[in-house]
C-alpha positions in Angstrom: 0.0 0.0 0.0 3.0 2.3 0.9 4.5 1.5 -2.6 1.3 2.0 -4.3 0.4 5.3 -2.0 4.4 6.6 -3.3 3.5 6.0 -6.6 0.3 7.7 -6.8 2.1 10.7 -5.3 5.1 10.6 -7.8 2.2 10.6 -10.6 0.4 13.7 -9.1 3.8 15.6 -8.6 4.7 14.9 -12.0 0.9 16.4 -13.6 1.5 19.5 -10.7 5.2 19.8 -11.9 3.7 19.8 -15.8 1.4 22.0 -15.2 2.9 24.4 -13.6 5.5 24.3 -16.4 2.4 24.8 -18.8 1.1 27.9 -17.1 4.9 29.0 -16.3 5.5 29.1 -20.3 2.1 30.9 -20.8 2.3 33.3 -19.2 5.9 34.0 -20.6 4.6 34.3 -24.0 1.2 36.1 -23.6 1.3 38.3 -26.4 -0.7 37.0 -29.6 0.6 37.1 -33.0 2.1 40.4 -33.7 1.8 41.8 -37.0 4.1 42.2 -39.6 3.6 46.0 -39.8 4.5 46.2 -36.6 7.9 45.0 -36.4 8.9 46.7 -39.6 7.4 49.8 -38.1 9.9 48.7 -34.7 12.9 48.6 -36.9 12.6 51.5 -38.9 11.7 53.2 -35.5 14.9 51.7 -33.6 17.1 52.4 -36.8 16.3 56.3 -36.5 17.0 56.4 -32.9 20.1 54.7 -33.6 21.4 57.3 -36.4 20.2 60.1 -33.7 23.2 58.9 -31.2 20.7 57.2 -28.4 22.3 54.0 -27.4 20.4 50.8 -28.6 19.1 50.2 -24.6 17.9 53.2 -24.6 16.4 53.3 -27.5 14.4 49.9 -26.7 13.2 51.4 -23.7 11.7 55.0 -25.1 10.1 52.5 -28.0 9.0 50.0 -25.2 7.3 53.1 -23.2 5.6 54.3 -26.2 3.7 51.0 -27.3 3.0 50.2 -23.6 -0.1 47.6 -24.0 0.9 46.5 -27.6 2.1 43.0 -27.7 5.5 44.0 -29.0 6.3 45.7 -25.7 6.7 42.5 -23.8 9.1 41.3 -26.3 11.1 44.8 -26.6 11.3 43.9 -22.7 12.5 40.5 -22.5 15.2 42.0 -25.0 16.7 45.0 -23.0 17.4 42.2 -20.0 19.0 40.2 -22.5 21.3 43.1 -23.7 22.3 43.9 -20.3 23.1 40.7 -19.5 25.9 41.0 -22.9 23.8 39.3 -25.5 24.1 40.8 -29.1 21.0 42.5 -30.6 20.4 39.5 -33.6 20.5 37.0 -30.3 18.5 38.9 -28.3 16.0 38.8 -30.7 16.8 35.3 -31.9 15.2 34.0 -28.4 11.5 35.1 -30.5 11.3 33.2 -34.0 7.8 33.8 -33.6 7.7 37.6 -34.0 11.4 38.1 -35.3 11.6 35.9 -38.7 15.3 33.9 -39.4 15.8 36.3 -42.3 15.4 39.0 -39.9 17.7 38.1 -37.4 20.0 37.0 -40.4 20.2 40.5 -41.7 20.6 42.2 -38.1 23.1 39.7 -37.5 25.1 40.9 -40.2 26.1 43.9 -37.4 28.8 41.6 -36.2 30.6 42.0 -39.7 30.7 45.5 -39.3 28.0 47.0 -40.9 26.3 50.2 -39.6 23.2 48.7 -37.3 21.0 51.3 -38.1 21.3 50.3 -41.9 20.6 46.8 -41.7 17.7 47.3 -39.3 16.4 49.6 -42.3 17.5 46.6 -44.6 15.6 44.0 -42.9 12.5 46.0 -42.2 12.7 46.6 -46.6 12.9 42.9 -46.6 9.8 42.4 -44.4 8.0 45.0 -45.9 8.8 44.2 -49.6 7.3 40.2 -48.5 4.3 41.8 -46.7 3.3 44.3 -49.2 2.9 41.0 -52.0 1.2 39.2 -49.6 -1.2 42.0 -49.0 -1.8 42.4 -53.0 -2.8 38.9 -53.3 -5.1 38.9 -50.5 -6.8 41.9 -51.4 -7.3 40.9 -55.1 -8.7 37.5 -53.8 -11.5 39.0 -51.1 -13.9 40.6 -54.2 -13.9 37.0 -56.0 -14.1 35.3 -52.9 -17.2 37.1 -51.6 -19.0 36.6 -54.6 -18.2 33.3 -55.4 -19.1 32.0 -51.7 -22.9 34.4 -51.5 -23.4 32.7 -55.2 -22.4 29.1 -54.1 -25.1 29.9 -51.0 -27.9 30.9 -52.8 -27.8 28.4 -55.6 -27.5 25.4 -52.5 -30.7 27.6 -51.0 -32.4 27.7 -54.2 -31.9 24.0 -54.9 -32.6 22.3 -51.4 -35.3 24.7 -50.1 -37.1 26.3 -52.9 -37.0 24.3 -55.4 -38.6 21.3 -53.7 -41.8 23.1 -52.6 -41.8 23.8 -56.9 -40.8 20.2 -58.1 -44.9 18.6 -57.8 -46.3 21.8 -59.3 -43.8 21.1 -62.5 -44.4 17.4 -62.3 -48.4 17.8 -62.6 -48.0 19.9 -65.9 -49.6 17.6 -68.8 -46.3 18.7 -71.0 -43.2 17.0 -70.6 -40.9 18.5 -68.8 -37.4 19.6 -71.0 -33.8 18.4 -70.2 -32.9 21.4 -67.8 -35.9 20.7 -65.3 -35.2 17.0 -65.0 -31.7 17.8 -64.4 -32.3 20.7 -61.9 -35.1 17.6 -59.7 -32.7 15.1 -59.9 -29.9 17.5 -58.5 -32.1 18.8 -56.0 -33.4 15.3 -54.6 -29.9 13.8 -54.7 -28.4 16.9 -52.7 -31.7 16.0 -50.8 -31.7 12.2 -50.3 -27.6 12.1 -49.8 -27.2 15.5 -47.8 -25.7 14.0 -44.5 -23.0 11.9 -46.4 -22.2 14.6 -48.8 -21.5 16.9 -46.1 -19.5 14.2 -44.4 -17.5 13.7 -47.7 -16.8 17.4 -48.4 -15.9 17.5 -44.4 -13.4 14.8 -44.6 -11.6 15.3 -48.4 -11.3 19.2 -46.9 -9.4 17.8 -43.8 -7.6 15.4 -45.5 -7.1 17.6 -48.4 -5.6 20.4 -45.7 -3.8 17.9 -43.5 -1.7 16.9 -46.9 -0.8 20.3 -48.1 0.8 20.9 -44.8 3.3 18.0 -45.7 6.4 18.9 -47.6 5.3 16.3 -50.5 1.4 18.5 -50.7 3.0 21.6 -50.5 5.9 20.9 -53.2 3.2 19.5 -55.5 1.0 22.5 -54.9 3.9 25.2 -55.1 4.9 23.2 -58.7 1.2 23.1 -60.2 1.2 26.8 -59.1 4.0 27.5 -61.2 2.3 25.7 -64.2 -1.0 28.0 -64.1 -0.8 31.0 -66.5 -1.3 33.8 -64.5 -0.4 32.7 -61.1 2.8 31.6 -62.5 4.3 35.1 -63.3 2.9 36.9 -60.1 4.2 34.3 -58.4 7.2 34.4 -60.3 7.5 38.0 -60.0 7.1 38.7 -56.5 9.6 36.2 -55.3 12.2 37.3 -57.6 11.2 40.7 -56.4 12.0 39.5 -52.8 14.9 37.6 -53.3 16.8 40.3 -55.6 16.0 43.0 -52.9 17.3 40.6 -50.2 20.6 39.7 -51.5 21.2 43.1 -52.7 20.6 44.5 -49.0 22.9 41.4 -47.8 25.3 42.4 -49.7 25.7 45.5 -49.3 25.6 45.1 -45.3 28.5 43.0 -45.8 27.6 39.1 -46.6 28.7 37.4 -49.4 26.9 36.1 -52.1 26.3 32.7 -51.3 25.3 33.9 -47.8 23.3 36.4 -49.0 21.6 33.6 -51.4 21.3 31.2 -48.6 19.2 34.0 -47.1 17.0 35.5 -49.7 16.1 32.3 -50.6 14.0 32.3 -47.3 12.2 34.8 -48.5 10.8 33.5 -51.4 7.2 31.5 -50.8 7.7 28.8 -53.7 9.4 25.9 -52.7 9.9 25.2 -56.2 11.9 28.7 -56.4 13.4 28.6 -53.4 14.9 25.1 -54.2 15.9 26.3 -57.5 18.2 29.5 -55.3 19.8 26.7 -53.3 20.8 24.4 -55.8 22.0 27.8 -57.6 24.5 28.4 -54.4 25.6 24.8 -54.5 27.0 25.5 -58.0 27.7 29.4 -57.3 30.0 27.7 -54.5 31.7 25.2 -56.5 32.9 28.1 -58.6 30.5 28.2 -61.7 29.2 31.6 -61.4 25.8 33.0 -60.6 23.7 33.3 -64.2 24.5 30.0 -65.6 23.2 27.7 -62.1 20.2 30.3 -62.5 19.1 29.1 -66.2 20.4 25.7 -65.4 16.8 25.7 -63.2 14.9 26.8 -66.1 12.4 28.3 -63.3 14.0 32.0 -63.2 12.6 34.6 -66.1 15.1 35.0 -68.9 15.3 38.8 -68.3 17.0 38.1 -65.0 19.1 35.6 -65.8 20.4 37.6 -68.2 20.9 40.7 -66.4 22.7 38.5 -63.5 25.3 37.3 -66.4 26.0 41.0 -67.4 25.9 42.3 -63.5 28.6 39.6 -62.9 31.2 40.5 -66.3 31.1 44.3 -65.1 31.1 43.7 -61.4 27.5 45.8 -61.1 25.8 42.9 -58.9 24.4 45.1 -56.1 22.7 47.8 -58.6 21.2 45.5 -60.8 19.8 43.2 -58.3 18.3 46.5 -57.1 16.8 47.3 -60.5 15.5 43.9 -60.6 13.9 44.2 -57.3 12.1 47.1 -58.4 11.7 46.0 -62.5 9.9 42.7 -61.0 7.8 43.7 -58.2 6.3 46.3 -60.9 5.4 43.0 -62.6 4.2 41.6 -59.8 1.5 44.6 -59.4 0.5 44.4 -63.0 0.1 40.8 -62.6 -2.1 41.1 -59.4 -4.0 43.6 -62.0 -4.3 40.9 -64.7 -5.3 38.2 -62.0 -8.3 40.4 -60.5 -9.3 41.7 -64.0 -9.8 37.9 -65.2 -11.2 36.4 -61.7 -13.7 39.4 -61.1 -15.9 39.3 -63.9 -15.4 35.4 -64.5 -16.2 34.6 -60.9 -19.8 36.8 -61.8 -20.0 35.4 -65.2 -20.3 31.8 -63.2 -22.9 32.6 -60.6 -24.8 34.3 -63.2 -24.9 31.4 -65.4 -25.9 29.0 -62.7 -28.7 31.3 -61.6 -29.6 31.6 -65.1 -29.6 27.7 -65.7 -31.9 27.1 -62.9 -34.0 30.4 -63.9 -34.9 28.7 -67.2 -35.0 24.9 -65.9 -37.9 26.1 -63.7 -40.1 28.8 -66.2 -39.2 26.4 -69.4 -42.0 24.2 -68.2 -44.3 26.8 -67.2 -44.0 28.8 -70.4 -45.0 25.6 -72.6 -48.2 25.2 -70.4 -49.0 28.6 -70.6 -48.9 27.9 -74.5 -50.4 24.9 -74.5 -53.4 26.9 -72.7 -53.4 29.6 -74.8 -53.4 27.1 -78.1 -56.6 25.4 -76.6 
């Protein structure tokens, strides 16, 4: 019983001493997800007081006073104690990969080389902001398509299971025969009826599944790659990572890295795998001496414009300025093709829903309309 009685007690201290980890590591990380904006708004921030003379632990603390209730304070706090206890700045905010990104620290970390801190805080919040702002693009030109696409899906599921039904004897007692669109429109409508539960059990599971295997790294390679096969999600994709990457390892570079580090980097920043696989077979080879342009065309996945300009930028030593005109060359394209992809989505997402509505329009007054003649013949 003693035994028994020690055992028990072992158990319960071990659940108190986990939970009391549990709670311990909540409350150390209360903050929720900060945004994006604000760290690049933090760096740019820190960078000026930097250039103004104020010593970085300083500086931390008039920044931390000012966003006093913001998430980011708590982290700006945690930071100063580990900068007084000797830790570098790309350390200190190491210890928080989930509001400081490794291509963050990366570029503050390039401080240690020598380069001015100020500038590569200004680099690093460029980085962030050139990723966020494509991001942003996409979303927006998605929300106007996606609205109308889910309200349209909504009402034809309304119109079929609910209205239609109450409709379907009234068309079935009409002496004509009823044409091809209204049988098709009743048997939809008593299938979705009839099989409702395991339909919605079906779409419930293939969307779980479906989600659960896109977050592998076999989904999401085979998604990135299809992506990069579709016309016009293909060169804004295209487009904004080069974008990215160009205005990475030209800020790398210039804060001191060389240009496979600054490679290993930018290629962090891209959000194709099949691109950013493409940049690190590219260093491999840039590496082993072969230059830059040719392991770049060698991938066959990098525009020819680039490649092209990389081969020139490398004979006459102008890396850093074009990489900086490419940056700017392709996130141009990357706008226009946001453009192009909500010109085409916008009025073929209407075009659908008003085709559907239309098809079900004329399955149910097709019917109708022939009695009426029929009526008006007798």
């Amino acid at each position: 019983m003693n035994k028994t009685a020690a055992k028990r007690g072992s158990r319960r201290a071990k659940g108190n001493v986990s939970l009391l980890s549990k709670i311990r590591d909540f409350n150390t990380n209360p903050h929720p997800k900060i945004k994006t904006a604000e760290i690049i708004g933090f760096a740019r921030e820190l960078a000026t007081l930097l250039q103004s003379g104020i010593p970085v632990v300083e500086a931390l603390r008039l920044i931390a006073d000012q966003r006093k209730g913001d998430p980011i304070a708590l982290v700006i706090k945690k930071m100063i104690i580990d900068l007084h206890a000797g830790v570098p700045l790309a350390k200190a905010m190491a210890a928080h990969p989930k509001v400081f990104s490794h291509i963050f620290v990366r570029t503050v970390a390039t401080s240690d080389k020598g380069a001015p801190v100020p500038d590569v805080l200004e680099q690093a919040a460029n980085i962030l902001d050139t990723a966020d702002s494509a991001v942003s693009q996409a979303k927006q030109a998605l929300v106007y398509p996606a609205i109308v696409l889910s309200i349209g899906f909504g009402v034809v599921i309304l119109l079929i299971t609910v209205v239609l039904p109450s409709m379907t004897q009234m068309l079935e007692r009409l002496d004509q025969g009823l044409p091809l669109p209204t049988k098709i429109l009743i048997w939809l409508s008593d299938f979705l009826i009839a099989y409702k539960y395991p339909l919605l059990a079906t779409l419930v599971v293939g969307g779980v599944g479906t989600s659960k295997y896109l977050k592998t790294k076999r989904g999401q390679w085979q998604l990135h790659r299809l992506i990069l096969r579709m016309p016009i999600m293909s060169s804004l994709v295209v487009a904004s990572d080069v974008a990215r990457a160009s205005s990475a390892m030209a800020s790398l570079t210039e804060a001191g890295l060389s240009l496979p580090e600054a490679v290993d980097v930018a290629s962090e920043t891209t959000s194709n795998l099949v691109i950013r696989a493409a940049l690190a077979h590219s260093r491999v080879r840039l590496l082993a001496g072969e230059g830059f342009a040719a392991p770049l065309a060698s991938t066959r996945v990098f525009p020819k414009t680039f490649v092209q300009t990389i081969r020139v930028a490398e004979e006459t030593g102008t890396l850093n300025t074009n990489l900086r005109r490419m940056a700017q060359y392709y996130q141009r394209e990357s706008e226009a093709s946001v453009k192009n992809l909500v010109g085409l989505v916008e009025p073929l997402s209407t075009v659908l829903i008003a085709g559907v509505v239309g098809f079900i329009a004329m399955a149910v007054v097709m019917p109708m309309y022939s009695a009426l003649g029929s009526l008006g013949g007798d």
